[in-house]
mmCIF file as gemmi writes it, N, C-alpha and C atoms, coordinates in Angstrom:
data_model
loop_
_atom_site.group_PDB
_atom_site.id
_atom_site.type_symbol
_atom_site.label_atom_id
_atom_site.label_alt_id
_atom_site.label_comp_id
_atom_site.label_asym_id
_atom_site.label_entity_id
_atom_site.label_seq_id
_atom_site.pdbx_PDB_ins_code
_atom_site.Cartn_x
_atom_site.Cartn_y
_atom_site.Cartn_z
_atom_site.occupancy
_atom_site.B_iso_or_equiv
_atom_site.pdbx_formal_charge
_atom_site.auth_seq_id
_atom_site.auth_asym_id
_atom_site.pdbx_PDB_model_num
ATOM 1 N N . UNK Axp A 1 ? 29.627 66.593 -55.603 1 0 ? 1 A 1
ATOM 2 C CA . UNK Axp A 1 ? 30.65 65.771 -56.234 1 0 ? 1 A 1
ATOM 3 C C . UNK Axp A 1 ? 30.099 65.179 -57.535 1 0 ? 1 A 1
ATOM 4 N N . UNK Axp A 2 ? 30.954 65.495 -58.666 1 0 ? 2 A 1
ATOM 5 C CA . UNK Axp A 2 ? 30.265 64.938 -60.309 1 0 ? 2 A 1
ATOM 6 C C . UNK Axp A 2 ? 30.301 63.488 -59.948 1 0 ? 2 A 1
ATOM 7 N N . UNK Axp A 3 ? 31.374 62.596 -59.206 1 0 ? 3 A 1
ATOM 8 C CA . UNK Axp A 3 ? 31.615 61.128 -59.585 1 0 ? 3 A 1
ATOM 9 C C . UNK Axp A 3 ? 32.278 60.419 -60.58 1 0 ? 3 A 1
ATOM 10 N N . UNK Axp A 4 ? 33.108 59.52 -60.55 1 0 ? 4 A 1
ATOM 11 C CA . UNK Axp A 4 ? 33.488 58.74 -61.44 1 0 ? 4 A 1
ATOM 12 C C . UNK Axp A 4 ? 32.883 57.038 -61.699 1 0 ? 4 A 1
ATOM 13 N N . UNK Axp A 5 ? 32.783 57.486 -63.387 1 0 ? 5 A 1
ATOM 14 C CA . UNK Axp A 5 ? 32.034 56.356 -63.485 1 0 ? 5 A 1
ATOM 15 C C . UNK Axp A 5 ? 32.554 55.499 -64.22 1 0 ? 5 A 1
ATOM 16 N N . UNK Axp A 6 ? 32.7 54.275 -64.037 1 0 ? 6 A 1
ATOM 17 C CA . UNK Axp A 6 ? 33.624 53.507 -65.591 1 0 ? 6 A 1
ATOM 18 C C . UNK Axp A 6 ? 32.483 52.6 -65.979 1 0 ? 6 A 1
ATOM 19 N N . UNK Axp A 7 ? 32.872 53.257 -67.78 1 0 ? 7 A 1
ATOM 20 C CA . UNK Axp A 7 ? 32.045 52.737 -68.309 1 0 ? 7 A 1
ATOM 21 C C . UNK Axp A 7 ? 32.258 51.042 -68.722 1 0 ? 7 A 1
ATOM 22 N N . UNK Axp A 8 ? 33.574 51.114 -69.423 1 0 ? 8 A 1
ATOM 23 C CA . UNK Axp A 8 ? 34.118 49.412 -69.752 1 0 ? 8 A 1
ATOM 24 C C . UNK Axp A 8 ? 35.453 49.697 -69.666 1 0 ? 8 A 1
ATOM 25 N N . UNK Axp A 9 ? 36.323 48.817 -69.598 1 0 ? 9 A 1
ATOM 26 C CA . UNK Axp A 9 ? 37.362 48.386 -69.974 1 0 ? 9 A 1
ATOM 27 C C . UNK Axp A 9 ? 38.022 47.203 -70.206 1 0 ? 9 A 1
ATOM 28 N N . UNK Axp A 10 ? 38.915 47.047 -71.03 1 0 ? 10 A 1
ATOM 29 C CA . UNK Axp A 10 ? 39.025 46.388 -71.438 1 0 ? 10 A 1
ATOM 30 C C . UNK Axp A 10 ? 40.974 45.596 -71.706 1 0 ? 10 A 1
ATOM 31 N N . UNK Axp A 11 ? 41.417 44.857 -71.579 1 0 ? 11 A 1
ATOM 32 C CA . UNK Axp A 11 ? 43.039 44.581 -71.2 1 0 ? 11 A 1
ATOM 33 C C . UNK Axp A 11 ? 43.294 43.501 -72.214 1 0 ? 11 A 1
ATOM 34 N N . UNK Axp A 12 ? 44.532 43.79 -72.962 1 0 ? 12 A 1
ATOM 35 C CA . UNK Axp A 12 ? 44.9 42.716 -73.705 1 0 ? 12 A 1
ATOM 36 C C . UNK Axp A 12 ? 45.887 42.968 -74.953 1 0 ? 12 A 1
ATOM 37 N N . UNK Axp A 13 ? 45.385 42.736 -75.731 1 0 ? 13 A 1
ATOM 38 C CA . UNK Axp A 13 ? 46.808 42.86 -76.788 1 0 ? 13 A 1
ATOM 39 C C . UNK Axp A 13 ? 45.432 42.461 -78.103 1 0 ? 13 A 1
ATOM 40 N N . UNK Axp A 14 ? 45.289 43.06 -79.26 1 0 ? 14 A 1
ATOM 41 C CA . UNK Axp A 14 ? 44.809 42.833 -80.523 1 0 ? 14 A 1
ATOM 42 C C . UNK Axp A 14 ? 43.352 42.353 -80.012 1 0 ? 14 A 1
ATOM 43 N N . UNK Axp A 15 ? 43.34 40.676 -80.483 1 0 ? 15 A 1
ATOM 44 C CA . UNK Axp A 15 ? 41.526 40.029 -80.22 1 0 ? 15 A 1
ATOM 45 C C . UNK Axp A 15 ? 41.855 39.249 -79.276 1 0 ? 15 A 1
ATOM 46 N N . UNK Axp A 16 ? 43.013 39.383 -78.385 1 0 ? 16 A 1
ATOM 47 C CA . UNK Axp A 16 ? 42.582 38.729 -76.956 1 0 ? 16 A 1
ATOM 48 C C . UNK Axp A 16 ? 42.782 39.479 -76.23 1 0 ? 16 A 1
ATOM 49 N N . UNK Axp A 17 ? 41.879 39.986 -75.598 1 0 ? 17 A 1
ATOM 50 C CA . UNK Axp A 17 ? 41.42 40.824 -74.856 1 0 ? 17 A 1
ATOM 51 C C . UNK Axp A 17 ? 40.352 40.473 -73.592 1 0 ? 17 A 1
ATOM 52 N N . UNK Axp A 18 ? 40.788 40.866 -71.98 1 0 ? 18 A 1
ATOM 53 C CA . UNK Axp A 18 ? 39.812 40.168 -71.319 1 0 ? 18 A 1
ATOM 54 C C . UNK Axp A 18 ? 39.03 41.833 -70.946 1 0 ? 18 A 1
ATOM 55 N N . UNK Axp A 19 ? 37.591 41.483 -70.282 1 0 ? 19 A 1
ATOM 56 C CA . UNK Axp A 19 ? 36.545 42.423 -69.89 1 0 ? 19 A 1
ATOM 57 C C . UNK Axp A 19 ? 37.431 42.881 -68.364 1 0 ? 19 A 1
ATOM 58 N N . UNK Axp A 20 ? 37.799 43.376 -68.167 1 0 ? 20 A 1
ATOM 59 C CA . UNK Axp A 20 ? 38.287 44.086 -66.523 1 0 ? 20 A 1
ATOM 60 C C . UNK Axp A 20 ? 37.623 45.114 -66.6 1 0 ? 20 A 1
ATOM 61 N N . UNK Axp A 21 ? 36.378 45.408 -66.496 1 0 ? 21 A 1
ATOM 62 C CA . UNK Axp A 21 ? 35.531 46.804 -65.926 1 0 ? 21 A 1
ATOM 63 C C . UNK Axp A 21 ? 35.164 46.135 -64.599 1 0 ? 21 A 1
ATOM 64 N N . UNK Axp A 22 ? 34.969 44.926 -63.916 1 0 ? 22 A 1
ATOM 65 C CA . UNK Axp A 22 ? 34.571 44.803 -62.159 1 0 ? 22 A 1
ATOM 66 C C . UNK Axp A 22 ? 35.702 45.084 -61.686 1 0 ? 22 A 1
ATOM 67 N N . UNK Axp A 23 ? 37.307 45.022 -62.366 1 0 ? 23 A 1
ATOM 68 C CA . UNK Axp A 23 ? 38.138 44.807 -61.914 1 0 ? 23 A 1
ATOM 69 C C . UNK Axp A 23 ? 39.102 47.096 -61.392 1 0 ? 23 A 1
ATOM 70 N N . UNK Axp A 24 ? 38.731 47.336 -62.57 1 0 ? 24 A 1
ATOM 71 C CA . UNK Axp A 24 ? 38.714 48.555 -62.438 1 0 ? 24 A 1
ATOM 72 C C . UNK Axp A 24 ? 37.968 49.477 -61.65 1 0 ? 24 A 1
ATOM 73 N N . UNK Axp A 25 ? 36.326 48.585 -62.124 1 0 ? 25 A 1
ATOM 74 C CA . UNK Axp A 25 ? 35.379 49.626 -60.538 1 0 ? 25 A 1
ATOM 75 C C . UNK Axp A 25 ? 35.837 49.414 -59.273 1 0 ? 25 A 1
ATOM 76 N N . UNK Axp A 26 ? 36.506 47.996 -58.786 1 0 ? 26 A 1
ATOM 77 C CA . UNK Axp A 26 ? 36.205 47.917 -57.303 1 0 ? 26 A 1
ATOM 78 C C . UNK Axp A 26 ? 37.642 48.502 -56.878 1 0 ? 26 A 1
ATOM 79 N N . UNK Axp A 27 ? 38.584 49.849 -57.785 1 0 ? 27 A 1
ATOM 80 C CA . UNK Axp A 27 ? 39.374 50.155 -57.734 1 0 ? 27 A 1
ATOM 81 C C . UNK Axp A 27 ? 39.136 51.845 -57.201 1 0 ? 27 A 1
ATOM 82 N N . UNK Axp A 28 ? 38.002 51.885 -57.943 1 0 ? 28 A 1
ATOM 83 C CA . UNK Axp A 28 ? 37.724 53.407 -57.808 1 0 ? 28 A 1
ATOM 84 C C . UNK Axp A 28 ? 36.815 53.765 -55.765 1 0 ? 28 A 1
ATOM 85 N N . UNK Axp A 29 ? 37.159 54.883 -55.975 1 0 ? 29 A 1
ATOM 86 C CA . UNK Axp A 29 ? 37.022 55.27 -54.525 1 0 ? 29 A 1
ATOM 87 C C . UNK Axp A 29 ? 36.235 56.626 -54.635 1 0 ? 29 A 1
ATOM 88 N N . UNK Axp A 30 ? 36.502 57.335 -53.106 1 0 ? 30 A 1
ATOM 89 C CA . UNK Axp A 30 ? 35.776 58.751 -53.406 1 0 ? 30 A 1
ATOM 90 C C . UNK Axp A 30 ? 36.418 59.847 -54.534 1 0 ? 30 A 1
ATOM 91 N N . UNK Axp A 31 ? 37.804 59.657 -54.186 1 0 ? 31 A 1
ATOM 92 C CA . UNK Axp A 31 ? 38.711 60.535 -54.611 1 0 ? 31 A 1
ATOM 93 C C . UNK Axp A 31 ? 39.022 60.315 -56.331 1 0 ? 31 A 1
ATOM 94 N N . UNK Axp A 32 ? 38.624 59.072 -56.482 1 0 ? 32 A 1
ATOM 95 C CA . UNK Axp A 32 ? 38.926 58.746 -58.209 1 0 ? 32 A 1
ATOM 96 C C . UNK Axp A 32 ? 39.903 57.094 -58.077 1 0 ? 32 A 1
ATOM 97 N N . UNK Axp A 33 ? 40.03 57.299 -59.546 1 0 ? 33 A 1
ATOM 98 C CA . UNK Axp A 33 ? 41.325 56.05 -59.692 1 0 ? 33 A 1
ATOM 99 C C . UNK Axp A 33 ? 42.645 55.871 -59.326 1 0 ? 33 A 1
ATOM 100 N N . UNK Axp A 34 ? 43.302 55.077 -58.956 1 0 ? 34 A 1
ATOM 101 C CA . UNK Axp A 34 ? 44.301 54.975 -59.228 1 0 ? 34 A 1
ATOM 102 C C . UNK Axp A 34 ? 44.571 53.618 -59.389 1 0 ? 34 A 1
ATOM 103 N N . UNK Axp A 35 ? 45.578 53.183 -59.96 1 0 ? 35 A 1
ATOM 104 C CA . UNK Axp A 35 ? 45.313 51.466 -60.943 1 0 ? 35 A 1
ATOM 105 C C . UNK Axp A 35 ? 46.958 51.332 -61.37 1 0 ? 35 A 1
ATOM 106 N N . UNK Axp A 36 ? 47.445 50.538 -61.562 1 0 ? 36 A 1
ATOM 107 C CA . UNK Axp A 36 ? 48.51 49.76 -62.481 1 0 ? 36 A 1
ATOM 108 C C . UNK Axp A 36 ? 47.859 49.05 -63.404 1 0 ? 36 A 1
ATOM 109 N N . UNK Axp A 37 ? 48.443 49.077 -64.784 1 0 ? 37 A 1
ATOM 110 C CA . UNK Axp A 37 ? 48.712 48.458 -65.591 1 0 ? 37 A 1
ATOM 111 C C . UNK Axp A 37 ? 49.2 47.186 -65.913 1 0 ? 37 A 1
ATOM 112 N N . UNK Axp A 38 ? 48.785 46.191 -65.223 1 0 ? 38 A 1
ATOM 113 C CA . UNK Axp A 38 ? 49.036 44.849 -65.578 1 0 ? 38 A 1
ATOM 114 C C . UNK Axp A 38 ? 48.22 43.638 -65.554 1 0 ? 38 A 1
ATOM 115 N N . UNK Axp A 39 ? 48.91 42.563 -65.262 1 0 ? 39 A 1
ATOM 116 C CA . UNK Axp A 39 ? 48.278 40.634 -65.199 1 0 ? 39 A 1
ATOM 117 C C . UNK Axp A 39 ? 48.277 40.763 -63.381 1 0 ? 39 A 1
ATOM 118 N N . UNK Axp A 40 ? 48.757 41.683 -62.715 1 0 ? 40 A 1
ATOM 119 C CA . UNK Axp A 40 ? 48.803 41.513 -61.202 1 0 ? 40 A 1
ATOM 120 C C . UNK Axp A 40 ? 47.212 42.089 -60.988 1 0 ? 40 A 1
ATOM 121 N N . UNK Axp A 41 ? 47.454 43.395 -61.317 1 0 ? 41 A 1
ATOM 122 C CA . UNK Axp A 41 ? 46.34 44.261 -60.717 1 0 ? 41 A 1
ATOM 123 C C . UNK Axp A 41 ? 44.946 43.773 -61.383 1 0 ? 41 A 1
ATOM 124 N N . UNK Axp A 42 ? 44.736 43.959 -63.056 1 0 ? 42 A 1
ATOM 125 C CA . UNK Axp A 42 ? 43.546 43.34 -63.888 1 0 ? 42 A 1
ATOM 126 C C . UNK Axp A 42 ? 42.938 42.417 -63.974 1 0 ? 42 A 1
ATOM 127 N N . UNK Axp A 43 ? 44.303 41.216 -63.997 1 0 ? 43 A 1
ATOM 128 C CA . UNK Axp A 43 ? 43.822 39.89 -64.271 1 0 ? 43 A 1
ATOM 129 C C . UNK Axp A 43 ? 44.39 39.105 -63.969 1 0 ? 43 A 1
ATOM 130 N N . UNK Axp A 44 ? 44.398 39.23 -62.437 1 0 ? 44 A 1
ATOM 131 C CA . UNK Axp A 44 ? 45.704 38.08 -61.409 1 0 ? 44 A 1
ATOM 132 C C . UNK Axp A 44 ? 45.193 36.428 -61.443 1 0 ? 44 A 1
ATOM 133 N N . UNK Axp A 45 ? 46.349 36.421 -62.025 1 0 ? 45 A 1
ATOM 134 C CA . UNK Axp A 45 ? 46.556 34.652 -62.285 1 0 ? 45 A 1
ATOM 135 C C . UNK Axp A 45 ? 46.64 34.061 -63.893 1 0 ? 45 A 1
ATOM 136 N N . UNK Axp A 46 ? 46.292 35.13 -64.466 1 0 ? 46 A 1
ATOM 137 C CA . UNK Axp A 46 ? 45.79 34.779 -65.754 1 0 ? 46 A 1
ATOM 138 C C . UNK Axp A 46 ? 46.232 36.12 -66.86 1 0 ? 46 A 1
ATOM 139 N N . UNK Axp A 47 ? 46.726 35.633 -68.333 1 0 ? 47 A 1
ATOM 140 C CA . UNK Axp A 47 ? 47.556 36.145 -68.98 1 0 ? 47 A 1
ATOM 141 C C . UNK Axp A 47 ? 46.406 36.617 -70.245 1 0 ? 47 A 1
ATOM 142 N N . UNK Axp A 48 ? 45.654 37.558 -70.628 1 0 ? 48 A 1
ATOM 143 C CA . UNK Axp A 48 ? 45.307 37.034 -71.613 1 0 ? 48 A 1
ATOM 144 C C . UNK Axp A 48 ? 45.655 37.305 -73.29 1 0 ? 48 A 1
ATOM 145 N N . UNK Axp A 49 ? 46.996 37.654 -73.697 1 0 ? 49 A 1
ATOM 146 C CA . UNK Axp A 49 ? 47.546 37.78 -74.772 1 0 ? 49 A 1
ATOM 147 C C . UNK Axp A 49 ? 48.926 37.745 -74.228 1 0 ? 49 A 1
ATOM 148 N N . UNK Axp A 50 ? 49.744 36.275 -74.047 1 0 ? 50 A 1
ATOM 149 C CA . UNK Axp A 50 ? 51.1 36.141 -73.489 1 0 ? 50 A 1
ATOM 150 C C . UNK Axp A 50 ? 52.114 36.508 -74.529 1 0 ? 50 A 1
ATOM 151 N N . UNK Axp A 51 ? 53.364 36.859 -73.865 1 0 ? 51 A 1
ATOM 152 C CA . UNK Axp A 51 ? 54.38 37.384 -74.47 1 0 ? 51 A 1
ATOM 153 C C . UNK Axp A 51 ? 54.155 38.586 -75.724 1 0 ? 51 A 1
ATOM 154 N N . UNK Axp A 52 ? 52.774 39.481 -75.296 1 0 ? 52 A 1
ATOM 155 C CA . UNK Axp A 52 ? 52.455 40.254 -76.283 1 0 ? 52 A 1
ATOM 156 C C . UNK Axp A 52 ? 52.147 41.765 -75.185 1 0 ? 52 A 1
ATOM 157 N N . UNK Axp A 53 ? 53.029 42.648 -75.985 1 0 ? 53 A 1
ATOM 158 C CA . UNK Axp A 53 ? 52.699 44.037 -74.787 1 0 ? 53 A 1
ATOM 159 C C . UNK Axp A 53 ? 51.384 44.292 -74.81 1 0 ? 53 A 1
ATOM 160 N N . UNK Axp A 54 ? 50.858 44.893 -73.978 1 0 ? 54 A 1
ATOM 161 C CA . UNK Axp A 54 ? 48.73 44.706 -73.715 1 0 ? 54 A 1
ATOM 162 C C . UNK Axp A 54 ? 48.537 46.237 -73.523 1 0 ? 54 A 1
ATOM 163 N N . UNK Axp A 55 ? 47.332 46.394 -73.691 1 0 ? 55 A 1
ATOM 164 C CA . UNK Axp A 55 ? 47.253 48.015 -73.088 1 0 ? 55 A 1
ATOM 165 C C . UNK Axp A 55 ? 45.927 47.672 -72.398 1 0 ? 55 A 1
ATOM 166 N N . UNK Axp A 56 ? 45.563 48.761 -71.402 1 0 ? 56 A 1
ATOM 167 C CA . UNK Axp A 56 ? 44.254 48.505 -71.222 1 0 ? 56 A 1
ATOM 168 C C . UNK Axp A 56 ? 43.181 50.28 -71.48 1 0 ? 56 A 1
ATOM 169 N N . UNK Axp A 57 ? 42.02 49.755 -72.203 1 0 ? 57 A 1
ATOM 170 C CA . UNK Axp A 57 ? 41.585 50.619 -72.53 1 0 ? 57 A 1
ATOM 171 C C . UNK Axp A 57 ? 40.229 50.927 -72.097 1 0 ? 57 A 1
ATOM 172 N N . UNK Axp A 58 ? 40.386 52.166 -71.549 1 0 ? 58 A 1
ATOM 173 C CA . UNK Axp A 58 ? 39.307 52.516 -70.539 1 0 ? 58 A 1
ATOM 174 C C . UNK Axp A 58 ? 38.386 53.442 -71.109 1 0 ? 58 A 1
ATOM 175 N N . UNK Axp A 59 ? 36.775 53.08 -70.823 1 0 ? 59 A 1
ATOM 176 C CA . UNK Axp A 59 ? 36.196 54.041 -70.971 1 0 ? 59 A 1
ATOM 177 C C . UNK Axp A 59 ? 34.996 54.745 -69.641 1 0 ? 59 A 1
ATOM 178 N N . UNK Axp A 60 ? 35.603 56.355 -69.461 1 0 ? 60 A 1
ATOM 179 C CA . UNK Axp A 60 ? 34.586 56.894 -68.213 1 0 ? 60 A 1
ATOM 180 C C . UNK Axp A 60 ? 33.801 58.235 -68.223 1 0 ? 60 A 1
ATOM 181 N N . UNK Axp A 61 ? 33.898 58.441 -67.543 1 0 ? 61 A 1
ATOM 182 C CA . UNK Axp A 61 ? 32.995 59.222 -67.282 1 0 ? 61 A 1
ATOM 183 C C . UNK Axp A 61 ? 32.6 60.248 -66.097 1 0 ? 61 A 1
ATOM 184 N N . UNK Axp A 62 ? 32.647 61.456 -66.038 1 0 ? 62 A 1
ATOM 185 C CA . UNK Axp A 62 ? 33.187 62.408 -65.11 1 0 ? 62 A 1
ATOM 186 C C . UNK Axp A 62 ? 31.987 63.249 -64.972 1 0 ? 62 A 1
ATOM 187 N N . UNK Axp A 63 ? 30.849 63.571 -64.526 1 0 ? 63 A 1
ATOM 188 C CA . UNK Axp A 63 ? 29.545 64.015 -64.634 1 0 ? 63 A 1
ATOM 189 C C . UNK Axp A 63 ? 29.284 64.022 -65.539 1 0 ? 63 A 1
ATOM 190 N N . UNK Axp A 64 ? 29.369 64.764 -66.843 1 0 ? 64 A 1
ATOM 191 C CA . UNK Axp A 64 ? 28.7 64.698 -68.517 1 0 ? 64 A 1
ATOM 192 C C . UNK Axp A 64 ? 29.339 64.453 -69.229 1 0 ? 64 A 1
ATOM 193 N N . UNK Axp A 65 ? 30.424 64.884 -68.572 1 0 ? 65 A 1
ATOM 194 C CA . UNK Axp A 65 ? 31.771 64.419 -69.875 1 0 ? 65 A 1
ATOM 195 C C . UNK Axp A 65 ? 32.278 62.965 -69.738 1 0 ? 65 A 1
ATOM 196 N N . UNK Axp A 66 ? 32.045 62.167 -70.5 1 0 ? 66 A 1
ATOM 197 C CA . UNK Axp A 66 ? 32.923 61.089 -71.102 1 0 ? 66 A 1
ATOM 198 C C . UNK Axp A 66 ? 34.317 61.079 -71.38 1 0 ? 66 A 1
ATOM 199 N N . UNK Axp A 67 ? 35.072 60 -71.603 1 0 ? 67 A 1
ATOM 200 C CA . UNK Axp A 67 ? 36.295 60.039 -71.903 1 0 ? 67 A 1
ATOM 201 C C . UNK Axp A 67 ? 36.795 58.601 -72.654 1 0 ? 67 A 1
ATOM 202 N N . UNK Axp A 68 ? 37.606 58.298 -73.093 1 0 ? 68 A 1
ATOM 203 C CA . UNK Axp A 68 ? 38.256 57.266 -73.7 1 0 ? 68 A 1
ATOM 204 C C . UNK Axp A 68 ? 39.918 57.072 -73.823 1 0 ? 68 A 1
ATOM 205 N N . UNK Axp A 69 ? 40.592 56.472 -73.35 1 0 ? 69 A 1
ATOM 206 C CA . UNK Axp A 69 ? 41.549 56.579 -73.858 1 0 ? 69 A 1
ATOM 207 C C . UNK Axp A 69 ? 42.57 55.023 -73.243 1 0 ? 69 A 1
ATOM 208 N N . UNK Axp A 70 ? 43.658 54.747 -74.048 1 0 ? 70 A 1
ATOM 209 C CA . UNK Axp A 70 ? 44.275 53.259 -73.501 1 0 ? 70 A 1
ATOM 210 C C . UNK Axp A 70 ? 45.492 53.785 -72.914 1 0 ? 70 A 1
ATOM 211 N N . UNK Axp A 71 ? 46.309 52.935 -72.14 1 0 ? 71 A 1
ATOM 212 C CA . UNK Axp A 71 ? 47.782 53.16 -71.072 1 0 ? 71 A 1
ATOM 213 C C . UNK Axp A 71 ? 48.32 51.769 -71.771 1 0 ? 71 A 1
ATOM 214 N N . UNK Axp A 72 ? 49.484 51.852 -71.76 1 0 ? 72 A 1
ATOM 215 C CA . UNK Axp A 72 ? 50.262 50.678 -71.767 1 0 ? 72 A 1
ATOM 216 C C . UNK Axp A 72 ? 50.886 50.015 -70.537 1 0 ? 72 A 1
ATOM 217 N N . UNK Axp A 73 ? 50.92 48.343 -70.83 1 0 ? 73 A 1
ATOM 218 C CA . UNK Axp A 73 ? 51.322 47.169 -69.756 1 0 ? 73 A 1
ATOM 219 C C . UNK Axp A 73 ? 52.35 48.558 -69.11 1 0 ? 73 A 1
ATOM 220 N N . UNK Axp A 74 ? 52.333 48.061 -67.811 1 0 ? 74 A 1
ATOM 221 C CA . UNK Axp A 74 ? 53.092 49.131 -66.935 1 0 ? 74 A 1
ATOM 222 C C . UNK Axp A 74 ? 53.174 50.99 -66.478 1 0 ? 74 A 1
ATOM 223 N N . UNK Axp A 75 ? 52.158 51.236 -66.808 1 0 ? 75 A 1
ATOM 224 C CA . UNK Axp A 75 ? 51.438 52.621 -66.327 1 0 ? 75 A 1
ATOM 225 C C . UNK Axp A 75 ? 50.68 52.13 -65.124 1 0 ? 75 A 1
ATOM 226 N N . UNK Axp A 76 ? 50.435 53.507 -64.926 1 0 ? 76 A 1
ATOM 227 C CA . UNK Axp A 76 ? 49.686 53.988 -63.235 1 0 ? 76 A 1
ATOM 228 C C . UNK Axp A 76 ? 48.84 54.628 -64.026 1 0 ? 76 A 1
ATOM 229 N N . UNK Axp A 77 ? 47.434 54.345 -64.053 1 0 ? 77 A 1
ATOM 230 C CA . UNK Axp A 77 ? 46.242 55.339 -64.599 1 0 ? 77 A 1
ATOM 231 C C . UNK Axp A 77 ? 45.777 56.032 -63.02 1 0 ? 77 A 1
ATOM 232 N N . UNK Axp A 78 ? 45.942 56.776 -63.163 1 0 ? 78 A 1
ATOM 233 C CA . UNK Axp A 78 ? 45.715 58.314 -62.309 1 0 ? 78 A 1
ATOM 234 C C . UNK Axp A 78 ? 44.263 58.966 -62.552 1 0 ? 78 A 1
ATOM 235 N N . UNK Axp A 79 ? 43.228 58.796 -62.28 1 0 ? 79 A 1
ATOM 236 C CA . UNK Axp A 79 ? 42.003 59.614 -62.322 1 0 ? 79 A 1
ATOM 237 C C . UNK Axp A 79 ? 41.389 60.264 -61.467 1 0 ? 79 A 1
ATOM 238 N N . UNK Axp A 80 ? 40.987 61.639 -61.297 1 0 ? 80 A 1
ATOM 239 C CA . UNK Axp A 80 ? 40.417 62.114 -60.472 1 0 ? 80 A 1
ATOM 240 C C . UNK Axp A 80 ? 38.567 62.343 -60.371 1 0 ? 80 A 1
ATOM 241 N N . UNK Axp A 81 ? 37.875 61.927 -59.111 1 0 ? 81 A 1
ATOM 242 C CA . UNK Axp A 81 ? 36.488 61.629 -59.516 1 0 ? 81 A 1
ATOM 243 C C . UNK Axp A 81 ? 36.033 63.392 -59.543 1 0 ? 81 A 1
């Protein structure tokens, strides 16, 4: 099995932006990711760019290959390890 690895990510809107990479790892499993896009799943209780659409932008990693890319507030990020 290559594994999935996350490198950072990151949730928010412009320069407020909070760190959710513990919040994303303790998401991942054998099989890979699967995640929503929001203030429920990322950063429950707490808003950190209000009334502003957020994306969250992930960076991982799949045995050698790397990856990068952001989802917008309300996606299902889907990854397979």
């Amino acid at each position: 099995m290559k594994g999935l690895k996350i490198r950072s990510a990151t949730y928010g809107a412009g320069s407020q932006k909070a760190d959710v990479t513990d919040a994303v790892r303790a998401a991942v499993d054998d099989l890979g990711l699967v995640i929503g896009v929001g203030n429920g799943s990322l950063t429950p209780g707490t808003d950190p760019a209000p009334n502003q659409p957020k994306v969250l932008h992930l960076r991982w990693q799949v045995g050698r290959k790397k990856f990068d890319q952001e989802w917008p507030e309300g996606a299902i990020v889907t990854i397979e390890a």
